[in-house]
Each structure stands twice: as C-alpha cells, then as structure tokens.
C-alpha positions, 0 to 999 in steps of 0.5 A, spaced: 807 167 125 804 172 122 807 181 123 801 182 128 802 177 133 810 178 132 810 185 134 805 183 140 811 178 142 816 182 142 812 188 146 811 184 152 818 181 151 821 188 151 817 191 157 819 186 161 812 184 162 814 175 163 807 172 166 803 176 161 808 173 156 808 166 158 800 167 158 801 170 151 805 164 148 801 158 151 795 162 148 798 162 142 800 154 142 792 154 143 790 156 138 795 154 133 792 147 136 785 148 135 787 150 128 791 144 126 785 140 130 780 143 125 784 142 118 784 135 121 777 134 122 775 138 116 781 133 112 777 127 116 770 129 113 773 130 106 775 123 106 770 120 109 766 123 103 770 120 098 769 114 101 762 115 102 762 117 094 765 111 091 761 105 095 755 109 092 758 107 085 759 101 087 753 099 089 750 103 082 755 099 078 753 092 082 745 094 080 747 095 073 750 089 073 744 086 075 739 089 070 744 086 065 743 079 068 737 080 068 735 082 062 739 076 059 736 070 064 729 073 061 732 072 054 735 066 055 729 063 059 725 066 053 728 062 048 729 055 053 722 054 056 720 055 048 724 049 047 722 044 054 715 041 050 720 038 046 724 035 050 718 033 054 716 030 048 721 026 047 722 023 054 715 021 054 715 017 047 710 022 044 715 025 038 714 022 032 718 021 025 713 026 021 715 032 028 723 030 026 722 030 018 718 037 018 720 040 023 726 045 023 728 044 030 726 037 033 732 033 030 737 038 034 736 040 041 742 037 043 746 042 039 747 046 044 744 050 049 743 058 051 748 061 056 750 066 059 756 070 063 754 073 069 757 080 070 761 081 077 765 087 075 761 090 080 762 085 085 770 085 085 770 093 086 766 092 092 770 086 095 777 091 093 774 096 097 777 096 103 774 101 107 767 097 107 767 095 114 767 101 116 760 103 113 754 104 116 751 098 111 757 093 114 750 088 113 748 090 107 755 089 105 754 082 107 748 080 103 751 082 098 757 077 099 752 072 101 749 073 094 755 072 090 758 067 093 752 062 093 749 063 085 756 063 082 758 057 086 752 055 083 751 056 077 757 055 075 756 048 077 751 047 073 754 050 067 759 045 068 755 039 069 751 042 062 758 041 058 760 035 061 754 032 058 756 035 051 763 032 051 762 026 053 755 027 048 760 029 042 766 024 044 760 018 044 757 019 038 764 022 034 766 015 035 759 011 035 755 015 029 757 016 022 751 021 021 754 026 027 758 030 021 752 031 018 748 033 024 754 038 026 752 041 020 744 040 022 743 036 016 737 032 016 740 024 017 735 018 015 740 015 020 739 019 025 732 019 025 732 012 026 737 013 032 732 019 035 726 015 035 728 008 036 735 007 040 734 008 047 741 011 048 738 018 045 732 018 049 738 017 055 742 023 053 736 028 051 733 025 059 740 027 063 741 034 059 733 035 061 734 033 069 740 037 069 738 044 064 731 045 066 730 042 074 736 046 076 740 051 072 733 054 069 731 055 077 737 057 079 737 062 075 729 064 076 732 065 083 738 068 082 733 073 078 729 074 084 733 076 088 737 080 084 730 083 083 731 084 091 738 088 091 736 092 087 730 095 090 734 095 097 740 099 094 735 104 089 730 106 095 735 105 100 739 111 098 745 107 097 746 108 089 749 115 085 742 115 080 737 118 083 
C-alpha cells in the first residue's frame, strides 16, 4: 500500500469518520481486484502469444521437412523411373546378351535400389505440443496427423517389403550361384549372363521386385509428394508458418 493511500486511511481513522472508511477500504480492495485481474489477463495473452508462436515454428518446421522430402522423392524418381525401361525389358523377354555385355548397367538391377528416410522432426514437435487442441486450427492440426500417419505406414510397408525381397534374393543366390561373389563386386559373369537370359527364376525375381517398387512405393511416394505439395501451400498462404 503506498504512503498516499496510508495516510488518507488513517485520516478518516483519526476522524472518526467509520462509513466514509468502510467505503473507503472495500474501494481500495476494488481496485487492488481490477489490478490483479488486469496482471492476469495480460499474464494470460503473453502466454497465449508464446503458444501461438511456437505452433507457428512448428508448422514451419513441418514445411521444411516436407521441402526436403520432396526434393529427395524428385531425386529418387529421377534416378528410378530411368532405370524402369530396363525391367521392363527383362519381364518382357526383349533383353538381349549384346544389352548385358555392353551395357554398364543391365546385369545389375537387382544390386540395389534408391531409398529415402522421410523426415518427421516436425511432425514429432507437433504431436508433443500439448496445447494444440486449443488452436483455432484443431482440423488443420488433424490432417496434418492424418498425413502421417497414413504415408509412414505406408510407405514403411513398402520398403519393407522391398527388403524382404532382397534378403531372400541374397540368401537364394548365396546358397544357389557361385557367381554372386563376383556380382557383388558387379563383375561381369558369363555364368550369370546365362542365368539372367535363360533361367526363368531371374526374370521371377526382377518381376516381383518391378510389381512391388514401381506399381506401389513410386506411387506412393508420387502421392506422398502431392499432398506434401497441398500442406505446404495451406500452411505458407494461410499464415500459419514464422516465414514470410
């Protein structure tokens, strides 16, 4: 309490002036009210502020995590849909032993395959954040849930599958073909070019590989990109991100 309103107490106390006092300090309890109920909502905008600021960090970290998803999905499907005519060439018997002794590449599609990790740092934060219930965004919120929930078990499907196939690729030729040592180290075999050209078993392997690579995970991650192309749009001309 400060001297002022000390001193103007005690006057009235003094004059014995008791109404004028009771009137006096159920005033001053009002006052002492308002204050502490503006500190409050001041003390309640601040922190709604804070909140507000760092959803929008997380929507802009969940936009560059998506930038960088899509520029590695365009990476990967440069680099894939090249190499699908030569599948293509195999299931469909048109290959030939000149395309296999000239060529750098054909004996050795099945050595690998380009992958990518999709990154969820943004999405983790967002699903940490408690308070995002209470946004103004709550369905924006959920579609973005609904997004990853639905690629990641998708995908990660997929790519699952794409190993199975390679294990069990590896552990049959392993135990089946003296020339895998020297396709590991993609040396060119006479024995494995007879293999690739006449045994059906490889035209099975390069087939099931083919179905599940190009006719679901490229798709898949054509649609992933898509949509990622949408989230980002909504979040950047929507207001919702901390980049102008």
């Amino acid at each position: 309490m400060t001297p002022f309103f000390r001193r103007i107490r005690q006057s009235l106390v003094n004059e014995g002036k008791t109404s004028r006092y009771l009137k006096y300090a159920i005033g001053e309890i009002f006052l002492v009210v308002i204050g502490i109920l503006i500190a409050l909502q001041i003390n309640n905008w601040n922190e709604v502020r804070k909140k507000e600021g760092r959803l929008l960090a997380i929507y802009e970290r969940i936009a560059s995590d998506l930038e960088m998803d899509i520029a590695n999905i365009d990476s990967l499907l440069t680099n894939s849909l090249k190499a699908q005519p030569i599948f293509e060439k195999v299931i469909n018997d048109e290959i030939t032993l000149e395309d296999y002794q000239e060529g750098t590449f054909y004996p050795f599609i099945l050595s690998g395959f380009p992958d990518i990790s999709l990154l969820d740092k943004g999405y983790n934060l967002l699903s940490d954040f408690s308070e995002f219930r209470n946004t103004d965004n709550r369905e924006f919120v959920k579609s973005i849930h609904q997004f990853y929930s639905f690629y990641s078990t998708e995908i990660d499907v997929d790519q699952h599958s794409i190993n199975a196939i390679f294990n069990r690729r590896d552990q049959f030729w392993t135990e089946n073909h003296p020339w895998y040592s020297d396709y590991l180290m993609k040396k060119l075999n006479d024995d494995f070019i007879e293999y690739a050209l006449h045994d059906p078993e490889y035209k099975n392997q390069v087939t099931r590989f083919y179905t599940v690579y190009y006719r679901i995970y490229i798709p898949h991650l054509q649609s992933y990109k898509n949509d990622a192309l949408q989230l980002i749009s909504e979040i950047r001309s929507n207001g919702l991100s901390t980049k102008p």
